[in-house]
MARTOR-208616 format. One record per atom (N, C-alpha, C, CB): residue number from 0; residue in three letters; chain; atom name; x, y, z. Coordinates in steps of 0.05 Angstrom, whole numbers, padded with zeros to 5 digits. Glycine has a CB too. Example, Ala and Ser with C-alpha at 12.3 -4.5 7.8 and 13.67 -1.06 7.14 Angstrom:
// residues 2
+-----+-----+---+----+--------+--------+--------+
|   k |   r | c |  a |      x |      y |      z |
+-----+-----+---+----+--------+--------+--------+
|   0 | ala | A |  N |  00264 | -00114 |  00156 |
|   0 | ala | A | CA |  00246 | -00090 |  00156 |
|   0 | ala | A |  C |  00264 | -00066 |  00156 |
|   0 | ala | A | CB |  00226 | -00089 |  00181 |
|   1 | ser | A |  N |  00257 | -00045 |  00142 |
|   1 | ser | A | CA |  00273 | -00021 |  00143 |
|   1 | ser | A |  C |  00258 |  00001 |  00157 |
|   1 | ser | A | CB |  00282 | -00012 |  00114 |
+-----+-----+---+----+--------+--------+--------+
//
This chain:
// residues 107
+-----+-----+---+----+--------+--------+--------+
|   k |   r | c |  a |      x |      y |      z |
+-----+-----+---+----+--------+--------+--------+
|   0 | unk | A |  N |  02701 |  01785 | -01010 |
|   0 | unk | A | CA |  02678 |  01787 | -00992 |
|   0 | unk | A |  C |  02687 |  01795 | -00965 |
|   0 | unk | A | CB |  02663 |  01759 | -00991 |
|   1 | unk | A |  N |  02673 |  01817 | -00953 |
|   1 | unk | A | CA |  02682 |  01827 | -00925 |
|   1 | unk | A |  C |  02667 |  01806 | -00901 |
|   1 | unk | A | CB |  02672 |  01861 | -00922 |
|   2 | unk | A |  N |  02683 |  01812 | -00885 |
|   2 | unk | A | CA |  02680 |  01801 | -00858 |
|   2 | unk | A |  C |  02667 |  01815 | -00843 |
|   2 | unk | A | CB |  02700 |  01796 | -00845 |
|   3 | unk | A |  N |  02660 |  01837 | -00849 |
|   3 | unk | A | CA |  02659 |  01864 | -00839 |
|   3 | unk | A |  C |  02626 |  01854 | -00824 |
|   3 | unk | A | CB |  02662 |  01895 | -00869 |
|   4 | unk | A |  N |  02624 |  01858 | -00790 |
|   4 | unk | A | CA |  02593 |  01857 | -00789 |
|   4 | unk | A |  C |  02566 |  01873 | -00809 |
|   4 | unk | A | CB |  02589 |  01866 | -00762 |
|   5 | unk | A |  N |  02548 |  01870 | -00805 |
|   5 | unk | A | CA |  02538 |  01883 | -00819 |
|   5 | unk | A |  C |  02511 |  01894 | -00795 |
|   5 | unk | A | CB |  02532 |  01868 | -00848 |
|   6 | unk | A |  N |  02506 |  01922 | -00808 |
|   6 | unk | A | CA |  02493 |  01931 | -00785 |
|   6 | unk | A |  C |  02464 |  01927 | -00789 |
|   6 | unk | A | CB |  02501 |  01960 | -00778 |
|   7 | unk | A |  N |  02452 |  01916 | -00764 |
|   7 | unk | A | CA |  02423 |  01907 | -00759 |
|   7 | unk | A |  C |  02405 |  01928 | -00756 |
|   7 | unk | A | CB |  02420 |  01891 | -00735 |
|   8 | unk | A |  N |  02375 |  01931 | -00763 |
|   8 | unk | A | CA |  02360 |  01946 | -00757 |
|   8 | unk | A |  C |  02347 |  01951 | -00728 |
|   8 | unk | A | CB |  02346 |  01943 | -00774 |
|   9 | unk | A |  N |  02360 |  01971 | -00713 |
|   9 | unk | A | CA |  02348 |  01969 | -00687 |
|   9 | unk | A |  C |  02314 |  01987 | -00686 |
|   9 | unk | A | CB |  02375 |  01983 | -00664 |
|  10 | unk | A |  N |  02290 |  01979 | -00678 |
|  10 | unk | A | CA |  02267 |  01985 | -00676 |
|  10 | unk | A |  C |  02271 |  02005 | -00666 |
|  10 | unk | A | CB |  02251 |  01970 | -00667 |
|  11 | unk | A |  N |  02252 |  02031 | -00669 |
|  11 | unk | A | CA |  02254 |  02053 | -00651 |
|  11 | unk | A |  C |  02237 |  02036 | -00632 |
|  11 | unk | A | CB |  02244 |  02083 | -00661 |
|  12 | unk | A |  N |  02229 |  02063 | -00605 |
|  12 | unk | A | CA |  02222 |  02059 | -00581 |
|  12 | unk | A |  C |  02188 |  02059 | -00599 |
|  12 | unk | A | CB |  02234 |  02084 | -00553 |
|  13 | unk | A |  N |  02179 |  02080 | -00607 |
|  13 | unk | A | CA |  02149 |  02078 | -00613 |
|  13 | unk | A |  C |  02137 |  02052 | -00635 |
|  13 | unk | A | CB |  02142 |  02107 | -00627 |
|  14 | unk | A |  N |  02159 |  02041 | -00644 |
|  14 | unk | A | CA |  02148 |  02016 | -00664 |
|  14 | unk | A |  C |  02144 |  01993 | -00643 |
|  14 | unk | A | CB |  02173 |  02006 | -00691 |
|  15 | unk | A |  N |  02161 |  01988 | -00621 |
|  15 | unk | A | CA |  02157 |  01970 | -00607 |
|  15 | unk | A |  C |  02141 |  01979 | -00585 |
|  15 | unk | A | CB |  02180 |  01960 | -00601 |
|  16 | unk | A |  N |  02134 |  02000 | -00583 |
|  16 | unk | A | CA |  02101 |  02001 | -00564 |
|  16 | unk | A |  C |  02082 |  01999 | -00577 |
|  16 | unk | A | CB |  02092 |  02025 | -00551 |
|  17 | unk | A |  N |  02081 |  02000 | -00608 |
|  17 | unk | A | CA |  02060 |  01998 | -00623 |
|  17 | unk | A |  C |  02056 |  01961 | -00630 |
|  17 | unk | A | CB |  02065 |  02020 | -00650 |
|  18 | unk | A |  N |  02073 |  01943 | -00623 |
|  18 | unk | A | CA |  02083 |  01923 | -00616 |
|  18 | unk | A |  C |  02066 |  01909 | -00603 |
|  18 | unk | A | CB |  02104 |  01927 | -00605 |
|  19 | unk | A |  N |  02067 |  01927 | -00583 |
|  19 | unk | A | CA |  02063 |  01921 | -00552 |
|  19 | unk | A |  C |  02026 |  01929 | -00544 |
|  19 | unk | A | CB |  02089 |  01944 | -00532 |
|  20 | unk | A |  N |  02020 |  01947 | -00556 |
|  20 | unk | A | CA |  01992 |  01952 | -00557 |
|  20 | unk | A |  C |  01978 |  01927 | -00576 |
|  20 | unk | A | CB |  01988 |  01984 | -00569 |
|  21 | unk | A |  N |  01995 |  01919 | -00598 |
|  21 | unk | A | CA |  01973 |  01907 | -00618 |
|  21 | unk | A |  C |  01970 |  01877 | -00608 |
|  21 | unk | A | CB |  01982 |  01908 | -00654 |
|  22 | unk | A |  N |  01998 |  01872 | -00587 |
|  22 | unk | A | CA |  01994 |  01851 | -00579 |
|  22 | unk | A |  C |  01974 |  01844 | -00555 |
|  22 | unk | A | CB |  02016 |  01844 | -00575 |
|  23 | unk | A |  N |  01966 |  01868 | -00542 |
|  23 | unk | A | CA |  01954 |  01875 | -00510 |
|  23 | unk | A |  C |  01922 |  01868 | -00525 |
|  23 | unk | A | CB |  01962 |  01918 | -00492 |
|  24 | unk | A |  N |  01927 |  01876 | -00554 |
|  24 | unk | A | CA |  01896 |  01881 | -00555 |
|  24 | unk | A |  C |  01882 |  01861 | -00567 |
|  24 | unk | A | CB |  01888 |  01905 | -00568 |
|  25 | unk | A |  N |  01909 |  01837 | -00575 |
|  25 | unk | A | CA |  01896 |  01814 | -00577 |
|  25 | unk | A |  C |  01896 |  01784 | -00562 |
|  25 | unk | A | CB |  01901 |  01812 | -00597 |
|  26 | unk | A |  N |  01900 |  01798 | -00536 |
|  26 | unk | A | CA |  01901 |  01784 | -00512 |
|  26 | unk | A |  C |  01888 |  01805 | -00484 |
|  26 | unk | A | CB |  01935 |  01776 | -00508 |
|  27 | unk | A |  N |  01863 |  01793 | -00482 |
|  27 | unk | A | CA |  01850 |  01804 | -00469 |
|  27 | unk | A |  C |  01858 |  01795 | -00436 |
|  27 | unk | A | CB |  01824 |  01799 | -00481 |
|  28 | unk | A |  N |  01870 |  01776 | -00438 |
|  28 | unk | A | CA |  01884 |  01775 | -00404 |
|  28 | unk | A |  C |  01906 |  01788 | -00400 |
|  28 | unk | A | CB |  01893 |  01747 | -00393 |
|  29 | unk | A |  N |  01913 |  01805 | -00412 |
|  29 | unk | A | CA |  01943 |  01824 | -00409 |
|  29 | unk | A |  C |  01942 |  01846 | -00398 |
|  29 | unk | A | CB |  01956 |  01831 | -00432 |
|  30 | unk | A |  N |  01908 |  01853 | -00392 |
|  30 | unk | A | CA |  01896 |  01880 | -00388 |
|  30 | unk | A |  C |  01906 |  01894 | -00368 |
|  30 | unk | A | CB |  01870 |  01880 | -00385 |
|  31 | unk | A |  N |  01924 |  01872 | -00348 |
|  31 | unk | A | CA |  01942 |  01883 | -00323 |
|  31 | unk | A |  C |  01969 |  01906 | -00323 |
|  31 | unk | A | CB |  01953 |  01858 | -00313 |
|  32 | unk | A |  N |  01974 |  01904 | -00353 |
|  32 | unk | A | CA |  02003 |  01921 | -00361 |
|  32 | unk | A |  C |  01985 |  01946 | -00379 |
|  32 | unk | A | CB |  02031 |  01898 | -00386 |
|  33 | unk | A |  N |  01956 |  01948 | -00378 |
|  33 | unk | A | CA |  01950 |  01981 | -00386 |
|  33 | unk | A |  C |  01966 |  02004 | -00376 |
|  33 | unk | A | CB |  01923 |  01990 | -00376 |
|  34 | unk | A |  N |  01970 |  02003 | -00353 |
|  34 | unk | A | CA |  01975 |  02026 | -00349 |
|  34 | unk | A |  C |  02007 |  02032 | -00343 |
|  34 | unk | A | CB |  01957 |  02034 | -00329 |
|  35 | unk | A |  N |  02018 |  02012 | -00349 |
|  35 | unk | A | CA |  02042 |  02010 | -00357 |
|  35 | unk | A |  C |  02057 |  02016 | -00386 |
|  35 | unk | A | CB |  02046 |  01988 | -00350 |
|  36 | unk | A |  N |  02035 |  02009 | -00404 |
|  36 | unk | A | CA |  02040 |  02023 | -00429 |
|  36 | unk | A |  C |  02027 |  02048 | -00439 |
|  36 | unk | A | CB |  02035 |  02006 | -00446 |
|  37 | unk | A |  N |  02004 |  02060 | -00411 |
|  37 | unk | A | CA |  01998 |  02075 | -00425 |
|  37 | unk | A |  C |  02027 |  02102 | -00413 |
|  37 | unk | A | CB |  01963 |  02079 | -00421 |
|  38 | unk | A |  N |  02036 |  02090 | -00387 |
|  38 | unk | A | CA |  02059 |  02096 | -00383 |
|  38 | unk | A |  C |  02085 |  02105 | -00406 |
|  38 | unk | A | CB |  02063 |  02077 | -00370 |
|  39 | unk | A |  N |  02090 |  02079 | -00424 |
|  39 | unk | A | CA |  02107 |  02081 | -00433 |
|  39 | unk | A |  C |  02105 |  02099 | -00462 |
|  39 | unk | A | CB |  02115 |  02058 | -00432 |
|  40 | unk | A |  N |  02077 |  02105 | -00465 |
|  40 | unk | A | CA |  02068 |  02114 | -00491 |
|  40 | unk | A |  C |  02072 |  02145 | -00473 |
|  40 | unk | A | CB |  02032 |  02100 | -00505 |
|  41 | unk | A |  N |  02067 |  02156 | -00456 |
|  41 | unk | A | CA |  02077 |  02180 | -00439 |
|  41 | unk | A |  C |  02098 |  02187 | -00447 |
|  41 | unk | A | CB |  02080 |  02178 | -00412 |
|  42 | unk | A |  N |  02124 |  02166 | -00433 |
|  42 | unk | A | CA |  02149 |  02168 | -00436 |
|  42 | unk | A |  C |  02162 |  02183 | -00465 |
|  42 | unk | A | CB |  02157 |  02141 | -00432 |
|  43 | unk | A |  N |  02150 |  02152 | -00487 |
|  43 | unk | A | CA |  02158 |  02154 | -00513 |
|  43 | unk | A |  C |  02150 |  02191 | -00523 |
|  43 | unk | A | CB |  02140 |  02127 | -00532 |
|  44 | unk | A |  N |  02135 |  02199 | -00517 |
|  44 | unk | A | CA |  02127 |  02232 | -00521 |
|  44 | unk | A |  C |  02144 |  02247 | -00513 |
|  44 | unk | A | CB |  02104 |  02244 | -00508 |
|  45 | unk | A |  N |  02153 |  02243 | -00500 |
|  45 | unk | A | CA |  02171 |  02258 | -00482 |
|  45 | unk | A |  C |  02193 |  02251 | -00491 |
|  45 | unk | A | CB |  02169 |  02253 | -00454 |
|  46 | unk | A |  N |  02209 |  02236 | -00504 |
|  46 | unk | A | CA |  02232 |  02232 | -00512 |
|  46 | unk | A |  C |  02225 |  02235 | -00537 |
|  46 | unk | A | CB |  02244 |  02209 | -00505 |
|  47 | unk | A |  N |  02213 |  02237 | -00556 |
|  47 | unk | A | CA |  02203 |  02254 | -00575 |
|  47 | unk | A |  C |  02212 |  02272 | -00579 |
|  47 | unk | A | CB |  02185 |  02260 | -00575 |
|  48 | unk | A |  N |  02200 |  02284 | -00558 |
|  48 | unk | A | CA |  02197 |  02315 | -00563 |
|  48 | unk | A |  C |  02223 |  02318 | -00555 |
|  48 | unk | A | CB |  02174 |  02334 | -00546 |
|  49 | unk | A |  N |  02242 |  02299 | -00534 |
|  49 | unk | A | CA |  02264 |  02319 | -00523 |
|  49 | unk | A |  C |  02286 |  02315 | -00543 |
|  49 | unk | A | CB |  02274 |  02313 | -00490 |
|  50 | unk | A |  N |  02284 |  02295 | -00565 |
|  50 | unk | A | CA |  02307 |  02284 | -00581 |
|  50 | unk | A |  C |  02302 |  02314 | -00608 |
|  50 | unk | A | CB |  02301 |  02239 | -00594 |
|  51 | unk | A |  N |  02276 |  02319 | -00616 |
|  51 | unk | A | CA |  02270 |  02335 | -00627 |
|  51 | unk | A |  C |  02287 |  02359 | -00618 |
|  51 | unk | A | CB |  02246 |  02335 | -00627 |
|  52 | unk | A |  N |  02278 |  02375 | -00597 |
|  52 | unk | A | CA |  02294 |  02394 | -00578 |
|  52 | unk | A |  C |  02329 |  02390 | -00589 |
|  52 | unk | A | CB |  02287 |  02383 | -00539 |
|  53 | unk | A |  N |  02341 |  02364 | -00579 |
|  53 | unk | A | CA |  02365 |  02377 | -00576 |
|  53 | unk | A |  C |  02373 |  02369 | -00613 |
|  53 | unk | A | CB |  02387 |  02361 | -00546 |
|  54 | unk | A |  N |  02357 |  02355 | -00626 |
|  54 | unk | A | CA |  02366 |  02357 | -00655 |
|  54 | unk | A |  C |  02369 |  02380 | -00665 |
|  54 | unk | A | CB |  02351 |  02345 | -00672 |
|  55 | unk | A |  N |  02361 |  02400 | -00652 |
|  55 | unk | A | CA |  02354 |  02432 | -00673 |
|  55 | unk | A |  C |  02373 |  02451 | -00648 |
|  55 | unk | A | CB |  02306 |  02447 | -00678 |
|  56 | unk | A |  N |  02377 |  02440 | -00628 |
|  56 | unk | A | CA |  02398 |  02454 | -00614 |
|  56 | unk | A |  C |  02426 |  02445 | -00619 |
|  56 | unk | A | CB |  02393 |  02453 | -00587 |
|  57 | unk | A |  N |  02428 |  02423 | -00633 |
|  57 | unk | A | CA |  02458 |  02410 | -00646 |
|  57 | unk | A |  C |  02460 |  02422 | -00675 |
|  57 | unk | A | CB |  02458 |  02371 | -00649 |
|  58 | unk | A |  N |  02437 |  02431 | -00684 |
|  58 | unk | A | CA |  02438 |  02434 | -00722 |
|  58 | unk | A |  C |  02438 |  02466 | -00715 |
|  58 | unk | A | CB |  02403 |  02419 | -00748 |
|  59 | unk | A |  N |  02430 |  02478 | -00693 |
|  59 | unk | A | CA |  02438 |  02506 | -00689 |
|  59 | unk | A |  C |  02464 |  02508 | -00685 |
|  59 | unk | A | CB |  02426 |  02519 | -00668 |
|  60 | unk | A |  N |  02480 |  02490 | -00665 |
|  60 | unk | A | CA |  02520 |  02497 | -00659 |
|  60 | unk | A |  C |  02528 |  02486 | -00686 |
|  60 | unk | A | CB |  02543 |  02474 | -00625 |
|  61 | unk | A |  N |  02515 |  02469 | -00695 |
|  61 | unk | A | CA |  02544 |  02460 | -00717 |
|  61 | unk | A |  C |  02538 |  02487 | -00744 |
|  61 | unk | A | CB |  02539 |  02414 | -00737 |
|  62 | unk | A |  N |  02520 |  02493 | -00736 |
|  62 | unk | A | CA |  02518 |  02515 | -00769 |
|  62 | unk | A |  C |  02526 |  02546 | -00754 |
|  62 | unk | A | CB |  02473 |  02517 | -00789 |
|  63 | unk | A |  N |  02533 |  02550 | -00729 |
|  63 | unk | A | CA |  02549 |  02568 | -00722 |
|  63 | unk | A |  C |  02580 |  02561 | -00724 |
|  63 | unk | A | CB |  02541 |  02574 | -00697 |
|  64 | unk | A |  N |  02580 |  02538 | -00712 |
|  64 | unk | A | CA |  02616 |  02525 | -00715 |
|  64 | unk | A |  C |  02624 |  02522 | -00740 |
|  64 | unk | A | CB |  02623 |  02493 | -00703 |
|  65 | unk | A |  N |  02606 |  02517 | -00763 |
|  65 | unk | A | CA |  02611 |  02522 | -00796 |
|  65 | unk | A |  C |  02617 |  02548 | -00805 |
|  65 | unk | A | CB |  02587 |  02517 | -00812 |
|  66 | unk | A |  N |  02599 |  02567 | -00794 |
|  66 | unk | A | CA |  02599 |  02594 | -00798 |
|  66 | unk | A |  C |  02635 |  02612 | -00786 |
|  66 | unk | A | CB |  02568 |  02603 | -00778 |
|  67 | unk | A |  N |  02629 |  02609 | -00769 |
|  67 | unk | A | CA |  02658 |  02606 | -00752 |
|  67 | unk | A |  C |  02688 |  02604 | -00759 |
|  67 | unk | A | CB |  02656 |  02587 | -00739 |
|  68 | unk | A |  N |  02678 |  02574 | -00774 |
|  68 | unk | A | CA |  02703 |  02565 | -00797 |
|  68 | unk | A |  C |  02705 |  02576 | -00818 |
|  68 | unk | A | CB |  02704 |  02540 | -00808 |
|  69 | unk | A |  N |  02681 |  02577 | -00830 |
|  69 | unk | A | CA |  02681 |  02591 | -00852 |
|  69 | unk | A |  C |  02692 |  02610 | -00856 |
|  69 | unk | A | CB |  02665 |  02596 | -00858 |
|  70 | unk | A |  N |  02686 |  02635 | -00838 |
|  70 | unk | A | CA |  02700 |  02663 | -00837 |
|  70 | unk | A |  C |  02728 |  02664 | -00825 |
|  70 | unk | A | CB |  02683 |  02683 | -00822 |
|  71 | unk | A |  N |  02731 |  02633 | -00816 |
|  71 | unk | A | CA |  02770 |  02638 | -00805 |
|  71 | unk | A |  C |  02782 |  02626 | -00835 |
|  71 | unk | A | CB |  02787 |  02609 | -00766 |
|  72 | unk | A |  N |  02763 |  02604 | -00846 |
|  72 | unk | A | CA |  02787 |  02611 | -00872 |
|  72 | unk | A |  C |  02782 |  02627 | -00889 |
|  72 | unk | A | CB |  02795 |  02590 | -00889 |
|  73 | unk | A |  N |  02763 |  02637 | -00891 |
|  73 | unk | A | CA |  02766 |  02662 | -00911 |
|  73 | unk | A |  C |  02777 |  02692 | -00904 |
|  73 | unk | A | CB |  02740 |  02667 | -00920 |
|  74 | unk | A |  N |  02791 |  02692 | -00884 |
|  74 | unk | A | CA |  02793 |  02722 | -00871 |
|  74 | unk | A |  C |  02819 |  02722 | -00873 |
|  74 | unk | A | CB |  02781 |  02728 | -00841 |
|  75 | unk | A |  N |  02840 |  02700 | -00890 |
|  75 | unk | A | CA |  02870 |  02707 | -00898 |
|  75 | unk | A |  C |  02887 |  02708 | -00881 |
|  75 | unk | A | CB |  02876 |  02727 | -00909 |
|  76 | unk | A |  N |  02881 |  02712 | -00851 |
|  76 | unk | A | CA |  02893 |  02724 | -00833 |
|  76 | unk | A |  C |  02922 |  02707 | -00833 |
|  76 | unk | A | CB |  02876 |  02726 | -00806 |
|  77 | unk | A |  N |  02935 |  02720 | -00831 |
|  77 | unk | A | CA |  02973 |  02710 | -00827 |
|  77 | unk | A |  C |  02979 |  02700 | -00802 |
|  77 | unk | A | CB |  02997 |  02737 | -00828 |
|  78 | unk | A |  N |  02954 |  02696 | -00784 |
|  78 | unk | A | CA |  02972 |  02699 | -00757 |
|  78 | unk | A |  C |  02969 |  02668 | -00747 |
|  78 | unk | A | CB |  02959 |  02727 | -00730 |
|  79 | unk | A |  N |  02985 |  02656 | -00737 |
|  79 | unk | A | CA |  02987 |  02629 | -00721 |
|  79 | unk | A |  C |  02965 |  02614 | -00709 |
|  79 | unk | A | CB |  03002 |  02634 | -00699 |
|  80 | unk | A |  N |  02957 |  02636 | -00700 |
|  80 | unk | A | CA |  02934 |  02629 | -00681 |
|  80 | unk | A |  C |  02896 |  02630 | -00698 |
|  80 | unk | A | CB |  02938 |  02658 | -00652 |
|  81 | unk | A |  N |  02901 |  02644 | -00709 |
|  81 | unk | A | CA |  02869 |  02636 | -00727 |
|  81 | unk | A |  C |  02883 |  02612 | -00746 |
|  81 | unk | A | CB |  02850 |  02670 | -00752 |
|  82 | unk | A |  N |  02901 |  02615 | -00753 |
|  82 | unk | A | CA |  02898 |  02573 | -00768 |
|  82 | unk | A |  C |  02906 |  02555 | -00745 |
|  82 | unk | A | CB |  02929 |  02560 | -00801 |
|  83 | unk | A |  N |  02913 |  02554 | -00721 |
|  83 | unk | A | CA |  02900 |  02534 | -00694 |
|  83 | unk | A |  C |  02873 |  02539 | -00694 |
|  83 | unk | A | CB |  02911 |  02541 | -00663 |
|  84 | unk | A |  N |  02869 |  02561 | -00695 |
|  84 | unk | A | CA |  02830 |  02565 | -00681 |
|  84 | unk | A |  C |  02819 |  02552 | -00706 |
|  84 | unk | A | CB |  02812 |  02607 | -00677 |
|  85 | unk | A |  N |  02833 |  02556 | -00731 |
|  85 | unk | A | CA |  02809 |  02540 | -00753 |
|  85 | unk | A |  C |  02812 |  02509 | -00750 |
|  85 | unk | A | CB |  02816 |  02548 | -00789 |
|  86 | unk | A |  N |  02841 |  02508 | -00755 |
|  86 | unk | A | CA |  02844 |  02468 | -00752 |
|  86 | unk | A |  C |  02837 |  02462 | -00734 |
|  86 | unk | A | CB |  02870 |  02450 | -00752 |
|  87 | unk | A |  N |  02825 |  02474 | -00708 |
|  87 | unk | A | CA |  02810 |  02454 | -00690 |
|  87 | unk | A |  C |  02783 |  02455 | -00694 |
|  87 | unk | A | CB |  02815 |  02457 | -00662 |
|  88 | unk | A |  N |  02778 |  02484 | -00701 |
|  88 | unk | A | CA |  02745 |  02475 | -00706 |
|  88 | unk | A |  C |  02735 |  02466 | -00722 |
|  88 | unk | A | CB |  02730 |  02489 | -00705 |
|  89 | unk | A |  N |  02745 |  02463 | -00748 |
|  89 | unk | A | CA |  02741 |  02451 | -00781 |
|  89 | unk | A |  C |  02725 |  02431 | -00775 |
|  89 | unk | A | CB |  02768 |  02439 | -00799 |
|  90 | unk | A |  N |  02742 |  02408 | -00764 |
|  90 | unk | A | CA |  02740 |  02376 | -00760 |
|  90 | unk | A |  C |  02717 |  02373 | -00735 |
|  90 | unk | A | CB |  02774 |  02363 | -00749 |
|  91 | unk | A |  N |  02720 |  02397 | -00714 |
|  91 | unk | A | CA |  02694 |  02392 | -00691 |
|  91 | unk | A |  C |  02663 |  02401 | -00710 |
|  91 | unk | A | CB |  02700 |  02420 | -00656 |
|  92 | unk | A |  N |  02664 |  02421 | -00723 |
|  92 | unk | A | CA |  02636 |  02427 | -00738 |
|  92 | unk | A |  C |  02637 |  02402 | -00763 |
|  92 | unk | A | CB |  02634 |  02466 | -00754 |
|  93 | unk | A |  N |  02646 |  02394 | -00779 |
|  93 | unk | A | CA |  02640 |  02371 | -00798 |
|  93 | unk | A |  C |  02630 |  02347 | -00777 |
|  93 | unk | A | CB |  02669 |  02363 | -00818 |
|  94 | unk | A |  N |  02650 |  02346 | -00756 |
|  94 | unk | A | CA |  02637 |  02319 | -00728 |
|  94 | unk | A |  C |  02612 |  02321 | -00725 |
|  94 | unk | A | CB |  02647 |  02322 | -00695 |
|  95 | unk | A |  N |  02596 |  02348 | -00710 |
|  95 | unk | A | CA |  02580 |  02349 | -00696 |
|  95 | unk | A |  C |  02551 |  02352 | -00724 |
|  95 | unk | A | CB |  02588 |  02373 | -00672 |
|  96 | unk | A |  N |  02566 |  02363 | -00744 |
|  96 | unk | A | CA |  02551 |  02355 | -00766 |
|  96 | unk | A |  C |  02542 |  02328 | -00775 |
|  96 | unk | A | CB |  02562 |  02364 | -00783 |
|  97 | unk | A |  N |  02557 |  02315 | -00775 |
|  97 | unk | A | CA |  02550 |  02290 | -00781 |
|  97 | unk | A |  C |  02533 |  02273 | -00752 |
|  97 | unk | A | CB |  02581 |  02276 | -00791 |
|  98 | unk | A |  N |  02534 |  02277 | -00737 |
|  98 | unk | A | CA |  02524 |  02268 | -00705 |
|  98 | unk | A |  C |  02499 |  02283 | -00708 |
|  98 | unk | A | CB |  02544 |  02280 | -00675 |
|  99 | unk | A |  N |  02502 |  02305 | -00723 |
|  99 | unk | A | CA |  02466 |  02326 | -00716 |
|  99 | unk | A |  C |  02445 |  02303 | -00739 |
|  99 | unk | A | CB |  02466 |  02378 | -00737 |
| 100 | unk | A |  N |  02460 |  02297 | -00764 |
| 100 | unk | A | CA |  02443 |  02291 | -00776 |
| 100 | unk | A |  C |  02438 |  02254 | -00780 |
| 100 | unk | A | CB |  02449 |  02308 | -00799 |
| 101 | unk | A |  N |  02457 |  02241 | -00757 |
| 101 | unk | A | CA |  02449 |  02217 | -00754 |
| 101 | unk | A |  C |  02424 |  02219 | -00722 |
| 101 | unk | A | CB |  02480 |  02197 | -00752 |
| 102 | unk | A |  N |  02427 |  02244 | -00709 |
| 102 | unk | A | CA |  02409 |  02240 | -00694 |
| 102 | unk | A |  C |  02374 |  02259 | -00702 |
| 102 | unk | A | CB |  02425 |  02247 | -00667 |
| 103 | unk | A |  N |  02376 |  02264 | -00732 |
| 103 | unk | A | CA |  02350 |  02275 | -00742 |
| 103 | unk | A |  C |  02338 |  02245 | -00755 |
| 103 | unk | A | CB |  02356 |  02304 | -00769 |
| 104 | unk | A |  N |  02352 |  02227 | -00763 |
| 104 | unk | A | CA |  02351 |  02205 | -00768 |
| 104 | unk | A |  C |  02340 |  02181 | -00748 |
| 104 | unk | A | CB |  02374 |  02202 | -00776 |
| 105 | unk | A |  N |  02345 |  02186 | -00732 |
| 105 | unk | A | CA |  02339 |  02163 | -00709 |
| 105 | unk | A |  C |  02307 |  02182 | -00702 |
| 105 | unk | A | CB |  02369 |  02159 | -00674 |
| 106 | unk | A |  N |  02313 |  02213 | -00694 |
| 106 | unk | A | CA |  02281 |  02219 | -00692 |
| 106 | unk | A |  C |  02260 |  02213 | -00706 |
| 106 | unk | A | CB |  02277 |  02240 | -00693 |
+-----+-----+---+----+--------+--------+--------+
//
């Protein structure tokens, strides 16, 4: 048996405003933080949209940095320097791959 923590489910931002509305709306003296959530329901759009944005601008470099690799190892070349240019980029496009598609996940 591992020791190993185990990882917790953290709430996105829009589950806990939706939280936060169902609680506002069953407490009619809370009516003082409207416009603080209608604030934060603003925000949450906006980080939406901007996590969206850079998810498809991260899944655009890593499938160029794939592309990239791809054609340095297939292009045979003998020379020193395209297998440095590939072994560094190999491991940065599989990285940023794996980072593109844990942050399509959190969106």
């Amino acid at each position: 048996m591992s020791n190993a923590p185990r990882p917790h489910h953290i709430p996105s931002l829009s589950s806990l405003l939706l939280q936060l509305k169902s609680l506002r709306q069953q407490d009619a003296t809370l009516h003082p933080i409207d416009p603080l959530l209608r604030q934060l329901d603003a925000y949450c759009e906006h980080f939406d949209h901007s996590l969206h944005l850079l998810s498809l601008e991260f899944n655009q470099i890593s499938t160029a940095l794939s592309a990239l690799a791809a054609m340095l190892e297939q292009s045979k070349l003998d020379t020193l320097e395209c297998e440095q240019v590939y072994c560094l980029l190999e491991p940065f496009a599989r990285r940023l791959q794996q980072t593109t598609m844990q942050m399509q996940e959190l969106a």
